[in-house]
PDB file of N, CA, C and O in Angstrom, chain B, residues numbered from 101:
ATOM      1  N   UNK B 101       0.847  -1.174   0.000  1.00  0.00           N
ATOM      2  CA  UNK B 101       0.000   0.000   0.000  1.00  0.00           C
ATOM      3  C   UNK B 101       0.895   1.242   0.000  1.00  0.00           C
ATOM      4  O   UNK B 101       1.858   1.513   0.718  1.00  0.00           O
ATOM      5  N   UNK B 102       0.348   1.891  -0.951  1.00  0.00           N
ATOM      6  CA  UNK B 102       1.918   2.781  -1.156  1.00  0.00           C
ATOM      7  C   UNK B 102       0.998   4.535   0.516  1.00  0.00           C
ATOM      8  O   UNK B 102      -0.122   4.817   0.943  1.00  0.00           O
ATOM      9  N   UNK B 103       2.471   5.073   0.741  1.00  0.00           N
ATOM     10  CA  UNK B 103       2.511   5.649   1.361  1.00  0.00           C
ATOM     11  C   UNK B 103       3.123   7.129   1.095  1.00  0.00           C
ATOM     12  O   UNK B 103       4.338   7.271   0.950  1.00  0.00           O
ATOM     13  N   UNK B 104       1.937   8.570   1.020  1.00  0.00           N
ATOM     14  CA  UNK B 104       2.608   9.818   0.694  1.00  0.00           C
ATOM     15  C   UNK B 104       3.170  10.839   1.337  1.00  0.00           C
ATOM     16  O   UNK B 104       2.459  11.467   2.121  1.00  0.00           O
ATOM     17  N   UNK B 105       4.327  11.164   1.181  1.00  0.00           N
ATOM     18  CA  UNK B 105       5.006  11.828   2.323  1.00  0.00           C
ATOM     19  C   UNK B 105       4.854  13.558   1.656  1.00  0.00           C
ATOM     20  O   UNK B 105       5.337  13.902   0.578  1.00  0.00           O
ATOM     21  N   UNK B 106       4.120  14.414   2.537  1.00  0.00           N
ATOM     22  CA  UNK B 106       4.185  15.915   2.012  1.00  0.00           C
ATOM     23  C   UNK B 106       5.287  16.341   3.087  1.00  0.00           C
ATOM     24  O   UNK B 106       5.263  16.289   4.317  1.00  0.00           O
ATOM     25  N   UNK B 107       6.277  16.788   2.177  1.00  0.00           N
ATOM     26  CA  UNK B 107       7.877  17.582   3.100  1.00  0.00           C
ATOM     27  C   UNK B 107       7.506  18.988   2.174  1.00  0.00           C
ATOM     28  O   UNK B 107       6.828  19.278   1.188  1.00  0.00           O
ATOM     29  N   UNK B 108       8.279  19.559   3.016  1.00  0.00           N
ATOM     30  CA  UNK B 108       9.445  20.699   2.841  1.00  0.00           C
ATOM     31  C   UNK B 108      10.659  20.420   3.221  1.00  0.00           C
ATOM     32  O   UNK B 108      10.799  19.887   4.322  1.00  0.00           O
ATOM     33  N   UNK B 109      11.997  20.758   2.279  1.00  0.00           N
ATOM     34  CA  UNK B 109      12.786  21.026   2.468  1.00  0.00           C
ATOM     35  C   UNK B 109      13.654  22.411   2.830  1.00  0.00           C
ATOM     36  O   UNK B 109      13.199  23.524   2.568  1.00  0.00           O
ATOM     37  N   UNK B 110      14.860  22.226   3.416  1.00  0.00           N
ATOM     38  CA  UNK B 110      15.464  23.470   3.633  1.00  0.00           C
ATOM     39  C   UNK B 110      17.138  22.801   3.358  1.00  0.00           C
ATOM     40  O   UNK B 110      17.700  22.207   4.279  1.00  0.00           O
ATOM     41  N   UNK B 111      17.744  22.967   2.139  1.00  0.00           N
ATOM     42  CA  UNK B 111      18.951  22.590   1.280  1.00  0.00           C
ATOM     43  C   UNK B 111      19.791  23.730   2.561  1.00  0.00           C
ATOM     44  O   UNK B 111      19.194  24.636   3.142  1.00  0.00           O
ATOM     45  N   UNK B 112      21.089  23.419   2.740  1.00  0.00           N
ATOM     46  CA  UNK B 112      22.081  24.263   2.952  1.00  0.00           C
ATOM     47  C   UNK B 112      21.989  23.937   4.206  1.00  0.00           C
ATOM     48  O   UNK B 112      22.471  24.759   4.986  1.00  0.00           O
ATOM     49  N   UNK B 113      21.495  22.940   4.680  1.00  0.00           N
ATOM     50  CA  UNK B 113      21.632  23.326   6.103  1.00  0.00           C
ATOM     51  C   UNK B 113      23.068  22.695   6.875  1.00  0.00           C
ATOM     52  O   UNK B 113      23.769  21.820   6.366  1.00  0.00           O
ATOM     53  N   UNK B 114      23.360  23.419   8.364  1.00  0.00           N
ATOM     54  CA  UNK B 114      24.153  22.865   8.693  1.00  0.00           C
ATOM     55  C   UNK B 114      24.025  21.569   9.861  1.00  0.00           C
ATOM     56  O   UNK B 114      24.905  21.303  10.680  1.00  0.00           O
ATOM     57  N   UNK B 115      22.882  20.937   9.737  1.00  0.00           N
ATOM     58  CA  UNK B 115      22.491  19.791  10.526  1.00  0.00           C
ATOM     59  C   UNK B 115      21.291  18.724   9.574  1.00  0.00           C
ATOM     60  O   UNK B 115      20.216  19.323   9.548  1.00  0.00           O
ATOM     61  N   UNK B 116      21.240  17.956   9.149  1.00  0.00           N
ATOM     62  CA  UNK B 116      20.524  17.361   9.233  1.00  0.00           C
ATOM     63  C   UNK B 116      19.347  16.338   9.953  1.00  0.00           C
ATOM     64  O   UNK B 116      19.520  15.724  11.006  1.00  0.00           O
ATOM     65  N   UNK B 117      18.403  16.320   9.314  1.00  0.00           N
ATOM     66  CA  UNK B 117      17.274  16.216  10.550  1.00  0.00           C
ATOM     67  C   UNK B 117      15.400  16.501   9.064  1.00  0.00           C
ATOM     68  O   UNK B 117      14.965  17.157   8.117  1.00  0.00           O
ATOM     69  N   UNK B 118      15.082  15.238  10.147  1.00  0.00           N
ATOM     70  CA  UNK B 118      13.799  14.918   9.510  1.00  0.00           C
ATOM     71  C   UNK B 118      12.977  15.055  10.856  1.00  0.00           C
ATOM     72  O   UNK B 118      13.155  14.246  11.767  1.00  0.00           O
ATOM     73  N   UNK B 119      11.822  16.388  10.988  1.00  0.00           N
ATOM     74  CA  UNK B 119      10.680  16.584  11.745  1.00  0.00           C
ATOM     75  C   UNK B 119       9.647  16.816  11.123  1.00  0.00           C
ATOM     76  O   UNK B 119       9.400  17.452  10.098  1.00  0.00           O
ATOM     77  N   UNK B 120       8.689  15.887  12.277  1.00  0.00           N
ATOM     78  CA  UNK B 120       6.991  15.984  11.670  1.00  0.00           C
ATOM     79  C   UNK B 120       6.534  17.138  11.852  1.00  0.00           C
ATOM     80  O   UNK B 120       6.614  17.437  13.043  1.00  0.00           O
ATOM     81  N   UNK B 121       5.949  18.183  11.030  1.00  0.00           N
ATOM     82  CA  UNK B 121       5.351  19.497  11.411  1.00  0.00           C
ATOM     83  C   UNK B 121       3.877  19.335  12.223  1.00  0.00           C
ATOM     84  O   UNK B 121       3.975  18.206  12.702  1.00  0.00           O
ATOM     85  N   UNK B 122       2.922  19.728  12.516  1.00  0.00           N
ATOM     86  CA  UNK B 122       1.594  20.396  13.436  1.00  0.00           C
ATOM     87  C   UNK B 122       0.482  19.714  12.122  1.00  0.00           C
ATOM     88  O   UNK B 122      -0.426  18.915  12.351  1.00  0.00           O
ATOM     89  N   UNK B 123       0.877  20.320  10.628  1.00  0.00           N
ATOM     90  CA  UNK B 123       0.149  20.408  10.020  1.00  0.00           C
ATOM     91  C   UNK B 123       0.217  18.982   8.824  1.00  0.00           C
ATOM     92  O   UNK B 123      -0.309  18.784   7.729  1.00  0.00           O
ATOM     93  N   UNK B 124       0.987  18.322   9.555  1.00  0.00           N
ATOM     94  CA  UNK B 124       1.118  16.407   8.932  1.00  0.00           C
ATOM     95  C   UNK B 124       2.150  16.623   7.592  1.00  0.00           C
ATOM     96  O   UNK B 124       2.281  15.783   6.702  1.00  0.00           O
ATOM     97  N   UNK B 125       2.794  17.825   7.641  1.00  0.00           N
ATOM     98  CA  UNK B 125       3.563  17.553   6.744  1.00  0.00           C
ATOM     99  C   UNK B 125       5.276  17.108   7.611  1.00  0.00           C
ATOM    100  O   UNK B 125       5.558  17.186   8.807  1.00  0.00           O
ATOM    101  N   UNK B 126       6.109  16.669   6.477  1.00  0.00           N
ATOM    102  CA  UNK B 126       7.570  16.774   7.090  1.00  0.00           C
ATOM    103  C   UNK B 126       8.675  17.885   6.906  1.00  0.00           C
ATOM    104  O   UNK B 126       8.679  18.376   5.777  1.00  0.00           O
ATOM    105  N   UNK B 127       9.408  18.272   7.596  1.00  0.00           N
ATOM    106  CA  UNK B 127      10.225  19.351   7.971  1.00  0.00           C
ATOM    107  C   UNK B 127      11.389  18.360   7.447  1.00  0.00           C
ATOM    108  O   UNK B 127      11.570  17.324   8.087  1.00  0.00           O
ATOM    109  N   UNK B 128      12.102  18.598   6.434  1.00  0.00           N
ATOM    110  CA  UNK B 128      13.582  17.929   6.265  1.00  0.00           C
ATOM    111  C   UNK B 128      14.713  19.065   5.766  1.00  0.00           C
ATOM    112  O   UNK B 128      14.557  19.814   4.801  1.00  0.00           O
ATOM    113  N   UNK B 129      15.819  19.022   6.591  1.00  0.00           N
ATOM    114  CA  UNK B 129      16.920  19.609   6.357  1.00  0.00           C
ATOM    115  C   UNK B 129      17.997  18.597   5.698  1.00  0.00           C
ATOM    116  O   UNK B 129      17.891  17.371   5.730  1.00  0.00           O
ATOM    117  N   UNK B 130      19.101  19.355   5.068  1.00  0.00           N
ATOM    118  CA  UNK B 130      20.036  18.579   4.416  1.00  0.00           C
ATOM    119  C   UNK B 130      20.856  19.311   4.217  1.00  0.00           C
ATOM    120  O   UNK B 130      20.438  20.465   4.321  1.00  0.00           O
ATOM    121  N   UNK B 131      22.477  19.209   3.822  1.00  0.00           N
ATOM    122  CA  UNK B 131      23.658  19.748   4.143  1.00  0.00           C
ATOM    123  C   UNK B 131      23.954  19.929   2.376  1.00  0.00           C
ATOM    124  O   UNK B 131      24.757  20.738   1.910  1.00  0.00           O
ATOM    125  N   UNK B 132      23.227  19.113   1.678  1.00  0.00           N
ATOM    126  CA  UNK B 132      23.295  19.557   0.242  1.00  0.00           C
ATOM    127  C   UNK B 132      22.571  20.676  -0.339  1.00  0.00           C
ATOM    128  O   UNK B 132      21.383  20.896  -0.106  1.00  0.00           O
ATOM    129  N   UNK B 133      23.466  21.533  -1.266  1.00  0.00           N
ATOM    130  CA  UNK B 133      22.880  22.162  -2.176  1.00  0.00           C
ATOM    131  C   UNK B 133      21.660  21.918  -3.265  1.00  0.00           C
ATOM    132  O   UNK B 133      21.557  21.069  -4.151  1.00  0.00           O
ATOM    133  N   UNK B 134      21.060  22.642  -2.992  1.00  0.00           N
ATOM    134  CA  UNK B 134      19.959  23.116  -4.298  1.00  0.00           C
ATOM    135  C   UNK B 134      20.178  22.867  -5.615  1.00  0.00           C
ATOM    136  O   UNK B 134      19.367  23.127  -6.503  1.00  0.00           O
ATOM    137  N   UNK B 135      21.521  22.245  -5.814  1.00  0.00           N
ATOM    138  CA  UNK B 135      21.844  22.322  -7.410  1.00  0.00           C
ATOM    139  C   UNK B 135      21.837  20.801  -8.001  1.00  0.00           C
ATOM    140  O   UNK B 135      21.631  19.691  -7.511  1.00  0.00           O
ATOM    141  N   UNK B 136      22.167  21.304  -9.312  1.00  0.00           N
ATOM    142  CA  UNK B 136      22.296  19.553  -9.585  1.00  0.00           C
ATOM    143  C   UNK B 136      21.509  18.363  -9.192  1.00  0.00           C
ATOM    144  O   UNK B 136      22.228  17.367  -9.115  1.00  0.00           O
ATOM    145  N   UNK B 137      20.333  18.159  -8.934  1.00  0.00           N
ATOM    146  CA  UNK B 137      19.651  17.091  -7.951  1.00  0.00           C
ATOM    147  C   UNK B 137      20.385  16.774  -6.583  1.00  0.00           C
ATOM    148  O   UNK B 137      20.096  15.722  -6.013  1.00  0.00           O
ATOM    149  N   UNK B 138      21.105  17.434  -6.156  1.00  0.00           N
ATOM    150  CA  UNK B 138      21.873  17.249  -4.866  1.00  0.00           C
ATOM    151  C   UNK B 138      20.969  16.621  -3.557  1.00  0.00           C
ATOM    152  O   UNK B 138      20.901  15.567  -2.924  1.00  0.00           O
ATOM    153  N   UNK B 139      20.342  17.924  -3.573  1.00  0.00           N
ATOM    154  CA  UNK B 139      19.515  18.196  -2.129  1.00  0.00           C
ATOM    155  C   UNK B 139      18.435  16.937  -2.213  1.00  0.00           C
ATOM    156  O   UNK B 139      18.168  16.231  -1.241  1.00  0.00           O
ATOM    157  N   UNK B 140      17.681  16.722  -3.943  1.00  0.00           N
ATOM    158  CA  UNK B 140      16.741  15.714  -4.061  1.00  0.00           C
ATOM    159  C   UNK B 140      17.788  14.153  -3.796  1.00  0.00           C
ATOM    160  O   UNK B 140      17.278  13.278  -3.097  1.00  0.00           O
ATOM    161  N   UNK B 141      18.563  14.017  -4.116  1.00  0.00           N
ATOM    162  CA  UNK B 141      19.093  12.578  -4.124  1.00  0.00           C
ATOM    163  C   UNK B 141      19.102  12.458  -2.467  1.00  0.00           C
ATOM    164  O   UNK B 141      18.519  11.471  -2.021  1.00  0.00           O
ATOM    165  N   UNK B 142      19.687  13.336  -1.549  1.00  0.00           N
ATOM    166  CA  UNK B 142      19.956  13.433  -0.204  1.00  0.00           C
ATOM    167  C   UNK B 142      18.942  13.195   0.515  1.00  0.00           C
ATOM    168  O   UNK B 142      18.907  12.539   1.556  1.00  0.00           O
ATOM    169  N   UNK B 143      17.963  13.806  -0.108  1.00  0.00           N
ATOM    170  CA  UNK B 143      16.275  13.523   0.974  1.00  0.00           C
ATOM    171  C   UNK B 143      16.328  11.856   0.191  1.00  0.00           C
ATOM    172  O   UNK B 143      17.047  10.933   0.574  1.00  0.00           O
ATOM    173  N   UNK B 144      15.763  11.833  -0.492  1.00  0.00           N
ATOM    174  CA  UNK B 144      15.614  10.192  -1.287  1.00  0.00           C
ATOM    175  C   UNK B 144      16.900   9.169  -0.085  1.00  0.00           C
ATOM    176  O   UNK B 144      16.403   8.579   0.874  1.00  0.00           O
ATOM    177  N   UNK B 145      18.188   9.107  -0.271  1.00  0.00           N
ATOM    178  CA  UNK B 145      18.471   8.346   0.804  1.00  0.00           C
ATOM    179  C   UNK B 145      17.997   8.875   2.099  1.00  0.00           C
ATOM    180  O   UNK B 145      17.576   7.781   2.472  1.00  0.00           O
ATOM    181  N   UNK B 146      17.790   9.456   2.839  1.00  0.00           N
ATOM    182  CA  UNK B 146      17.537   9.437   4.294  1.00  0.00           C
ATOM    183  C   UNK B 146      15.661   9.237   4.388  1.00  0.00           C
ATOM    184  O   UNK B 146      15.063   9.243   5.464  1.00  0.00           O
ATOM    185  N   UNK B 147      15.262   9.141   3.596  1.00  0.00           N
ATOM    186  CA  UNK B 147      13.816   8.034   3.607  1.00  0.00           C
ATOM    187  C   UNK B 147      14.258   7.026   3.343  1.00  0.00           C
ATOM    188  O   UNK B 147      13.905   6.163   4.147  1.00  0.00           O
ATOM    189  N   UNK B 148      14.948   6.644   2.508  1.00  0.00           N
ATOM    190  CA  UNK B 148      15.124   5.177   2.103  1.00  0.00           C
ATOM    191  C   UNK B 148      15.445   4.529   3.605  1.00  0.00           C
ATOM    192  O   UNK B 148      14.762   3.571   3.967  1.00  0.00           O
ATOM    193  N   UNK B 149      16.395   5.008   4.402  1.00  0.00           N
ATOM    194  CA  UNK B 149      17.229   4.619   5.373  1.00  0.00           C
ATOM    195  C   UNK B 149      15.643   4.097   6.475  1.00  0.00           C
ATOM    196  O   UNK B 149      15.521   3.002   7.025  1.00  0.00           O
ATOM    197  N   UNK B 150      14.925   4.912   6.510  1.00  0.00           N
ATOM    198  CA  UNK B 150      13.467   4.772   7.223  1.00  0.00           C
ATOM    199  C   UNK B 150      12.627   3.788   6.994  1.00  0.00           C
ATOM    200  O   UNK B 150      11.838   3.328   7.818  1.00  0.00           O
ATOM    201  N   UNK B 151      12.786   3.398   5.747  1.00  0.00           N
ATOM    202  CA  UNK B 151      12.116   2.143   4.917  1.00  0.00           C
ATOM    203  C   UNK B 151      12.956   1.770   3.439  1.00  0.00           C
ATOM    204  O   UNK B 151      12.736   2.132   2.283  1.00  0.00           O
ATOM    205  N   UNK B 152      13.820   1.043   3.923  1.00  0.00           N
ATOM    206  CA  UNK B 152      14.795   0.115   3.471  1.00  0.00           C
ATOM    207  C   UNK B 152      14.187  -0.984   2.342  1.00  0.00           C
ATOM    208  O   UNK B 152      14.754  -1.262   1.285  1.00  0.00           O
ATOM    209  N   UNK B 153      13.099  -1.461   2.736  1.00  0.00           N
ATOM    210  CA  UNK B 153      12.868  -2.396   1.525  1.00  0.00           C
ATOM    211  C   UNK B 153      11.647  -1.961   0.953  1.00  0.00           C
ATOM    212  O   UNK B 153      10.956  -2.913   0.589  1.00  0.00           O
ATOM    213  N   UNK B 154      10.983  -0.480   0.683  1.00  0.00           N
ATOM    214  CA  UNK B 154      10.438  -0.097   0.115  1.00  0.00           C
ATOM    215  C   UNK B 154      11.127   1.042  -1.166  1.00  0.00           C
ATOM    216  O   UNK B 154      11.953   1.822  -0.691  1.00  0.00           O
ATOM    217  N   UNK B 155      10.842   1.217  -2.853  1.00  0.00           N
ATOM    218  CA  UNK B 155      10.759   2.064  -3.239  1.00  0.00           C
ATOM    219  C   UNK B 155      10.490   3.408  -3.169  1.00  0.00           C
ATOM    220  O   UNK B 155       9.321   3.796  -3.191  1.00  0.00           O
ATOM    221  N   UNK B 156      11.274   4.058  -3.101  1.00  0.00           N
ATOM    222  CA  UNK B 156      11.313   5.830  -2.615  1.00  0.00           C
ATOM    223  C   UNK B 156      11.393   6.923  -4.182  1.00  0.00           C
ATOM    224  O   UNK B 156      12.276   6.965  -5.039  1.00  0.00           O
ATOM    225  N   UNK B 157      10.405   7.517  -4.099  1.00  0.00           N
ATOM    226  CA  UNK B 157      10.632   8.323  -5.106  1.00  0.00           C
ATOM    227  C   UNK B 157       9.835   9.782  -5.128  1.00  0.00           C
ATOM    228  O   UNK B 157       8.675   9.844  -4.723  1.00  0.00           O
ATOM    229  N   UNK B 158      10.641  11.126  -5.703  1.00  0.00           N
ATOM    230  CA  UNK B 158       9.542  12.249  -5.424  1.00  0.00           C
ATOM    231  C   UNK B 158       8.463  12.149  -6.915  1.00  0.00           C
ATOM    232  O   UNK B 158       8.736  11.732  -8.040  1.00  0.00           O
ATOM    233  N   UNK B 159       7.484  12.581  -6.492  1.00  0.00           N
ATOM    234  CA  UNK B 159       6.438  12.553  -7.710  1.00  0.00           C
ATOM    235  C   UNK B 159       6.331  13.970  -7.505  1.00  0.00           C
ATOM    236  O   UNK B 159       6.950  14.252  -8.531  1.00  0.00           O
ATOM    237  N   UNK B 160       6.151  14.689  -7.191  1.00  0.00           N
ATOM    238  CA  UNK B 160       5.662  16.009  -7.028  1.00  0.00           C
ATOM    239  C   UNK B 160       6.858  17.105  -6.589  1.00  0.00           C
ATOM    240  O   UNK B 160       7.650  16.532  -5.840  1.00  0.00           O
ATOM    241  N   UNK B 161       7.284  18.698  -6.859  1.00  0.00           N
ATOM    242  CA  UNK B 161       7.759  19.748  -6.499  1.00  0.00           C
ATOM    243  C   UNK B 161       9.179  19.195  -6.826  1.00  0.00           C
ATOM    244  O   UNK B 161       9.991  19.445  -5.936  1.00  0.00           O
ATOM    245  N   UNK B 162       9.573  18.641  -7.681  1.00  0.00           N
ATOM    246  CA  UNK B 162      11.099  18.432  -8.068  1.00  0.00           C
ATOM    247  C   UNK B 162      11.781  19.343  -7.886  1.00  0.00           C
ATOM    248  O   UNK B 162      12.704  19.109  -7.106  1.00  0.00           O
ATOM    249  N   UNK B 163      11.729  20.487  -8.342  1.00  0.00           N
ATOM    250  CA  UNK B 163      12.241  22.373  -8.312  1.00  0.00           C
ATOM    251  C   UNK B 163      11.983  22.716  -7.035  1.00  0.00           C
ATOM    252  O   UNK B 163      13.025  23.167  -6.560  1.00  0.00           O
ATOM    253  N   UNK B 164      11.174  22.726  -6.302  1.00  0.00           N
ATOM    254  CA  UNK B 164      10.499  23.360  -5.254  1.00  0.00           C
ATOM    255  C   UNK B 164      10.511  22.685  -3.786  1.00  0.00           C
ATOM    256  O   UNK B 164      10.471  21.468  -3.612  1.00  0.00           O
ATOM    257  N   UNK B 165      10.566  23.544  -2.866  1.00  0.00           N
ATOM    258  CA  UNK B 165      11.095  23.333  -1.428  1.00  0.00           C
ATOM    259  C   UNK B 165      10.127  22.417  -1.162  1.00  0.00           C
ATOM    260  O   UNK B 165      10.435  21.459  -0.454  1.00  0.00           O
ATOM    261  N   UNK B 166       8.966  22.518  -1.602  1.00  0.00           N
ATOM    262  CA  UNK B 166       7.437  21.637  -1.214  1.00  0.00           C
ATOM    263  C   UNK B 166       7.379  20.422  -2.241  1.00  0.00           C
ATOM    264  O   UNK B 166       7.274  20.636  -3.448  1.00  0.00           O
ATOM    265  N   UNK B 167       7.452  19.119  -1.705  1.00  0.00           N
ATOM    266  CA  UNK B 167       7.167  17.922  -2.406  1.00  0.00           C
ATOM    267  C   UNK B 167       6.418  17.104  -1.673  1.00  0.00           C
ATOM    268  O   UNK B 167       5.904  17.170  -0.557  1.00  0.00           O
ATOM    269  N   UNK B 168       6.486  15.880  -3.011  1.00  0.00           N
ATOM    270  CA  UNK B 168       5.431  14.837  -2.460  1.00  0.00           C
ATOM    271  C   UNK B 168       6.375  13.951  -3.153  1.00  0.00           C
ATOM    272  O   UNK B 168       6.974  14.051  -4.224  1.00  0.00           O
ATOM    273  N   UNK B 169       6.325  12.769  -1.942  1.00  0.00           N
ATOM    274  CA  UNK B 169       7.087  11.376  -2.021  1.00  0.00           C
ATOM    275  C   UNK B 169       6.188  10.694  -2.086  1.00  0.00           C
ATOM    276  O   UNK B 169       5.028  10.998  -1.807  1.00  0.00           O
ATOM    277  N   UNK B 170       6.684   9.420  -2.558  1.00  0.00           N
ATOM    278  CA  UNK B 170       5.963   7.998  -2.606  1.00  0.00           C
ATOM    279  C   UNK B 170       6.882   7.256  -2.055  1.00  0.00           C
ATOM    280  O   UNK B 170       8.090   7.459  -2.179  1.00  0.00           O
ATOM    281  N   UNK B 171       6.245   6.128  -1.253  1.00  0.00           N
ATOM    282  CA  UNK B 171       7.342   5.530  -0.548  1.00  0.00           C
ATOM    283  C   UNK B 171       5.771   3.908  -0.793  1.00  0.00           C
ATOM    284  O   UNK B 171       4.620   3.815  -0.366  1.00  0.00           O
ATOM    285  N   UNK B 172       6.890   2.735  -1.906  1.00  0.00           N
ATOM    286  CA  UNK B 172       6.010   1.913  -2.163  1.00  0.00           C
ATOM    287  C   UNK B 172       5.722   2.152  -3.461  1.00  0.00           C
ATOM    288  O   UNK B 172       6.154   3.062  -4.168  1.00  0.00           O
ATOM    289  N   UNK B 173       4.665   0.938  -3.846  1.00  0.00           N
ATOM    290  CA  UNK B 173       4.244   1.124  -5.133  1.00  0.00           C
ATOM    291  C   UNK B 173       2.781   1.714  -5.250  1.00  0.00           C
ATOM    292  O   UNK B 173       2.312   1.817  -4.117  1.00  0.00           O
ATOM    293  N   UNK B 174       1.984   2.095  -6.130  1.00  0.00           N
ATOM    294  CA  UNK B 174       1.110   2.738  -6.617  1.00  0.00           C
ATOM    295  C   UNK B 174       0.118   1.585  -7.192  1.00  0.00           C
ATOM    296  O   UNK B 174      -0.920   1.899  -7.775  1.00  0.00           O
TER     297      UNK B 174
END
């Protein structure tokens, strides 16, 4: 049963760290840049790490601080 994760990110940071926000979305920081798929490959492993034998992928806000993951199949 696939499972959708609504984050925000914040690229550049100097800690990493995945928090649940108030409003059911996720709060994720990462030490990678904004460029190059950096920051996206970086969130993608540290879900994976959360669920290891599930498929991880963003479907939604590729460009944009606001996405939507799939974690599972469809």
């Amino acid at each position: 049963m696939p499972l959708y994760l609504k984050i925000t990110v914040r690229p550049d940071s100097a800690k990493e760290s995945i928090k649940e926000q108030e409003n059911g979305r996720f709060a994720i920081s990462v030490k990678e840049p904004a460029e190059d798929n950096r920051a996206n490959r970086r969130i993608l492993a540290m879900i994976k790490k959360l669920y290891p034998k599930e498929p991880v992928k963003i479907v939604a806000g590729h460009h944009s601080p606001r996405k939507t993951i799939l974690i599972g199949n469809e």
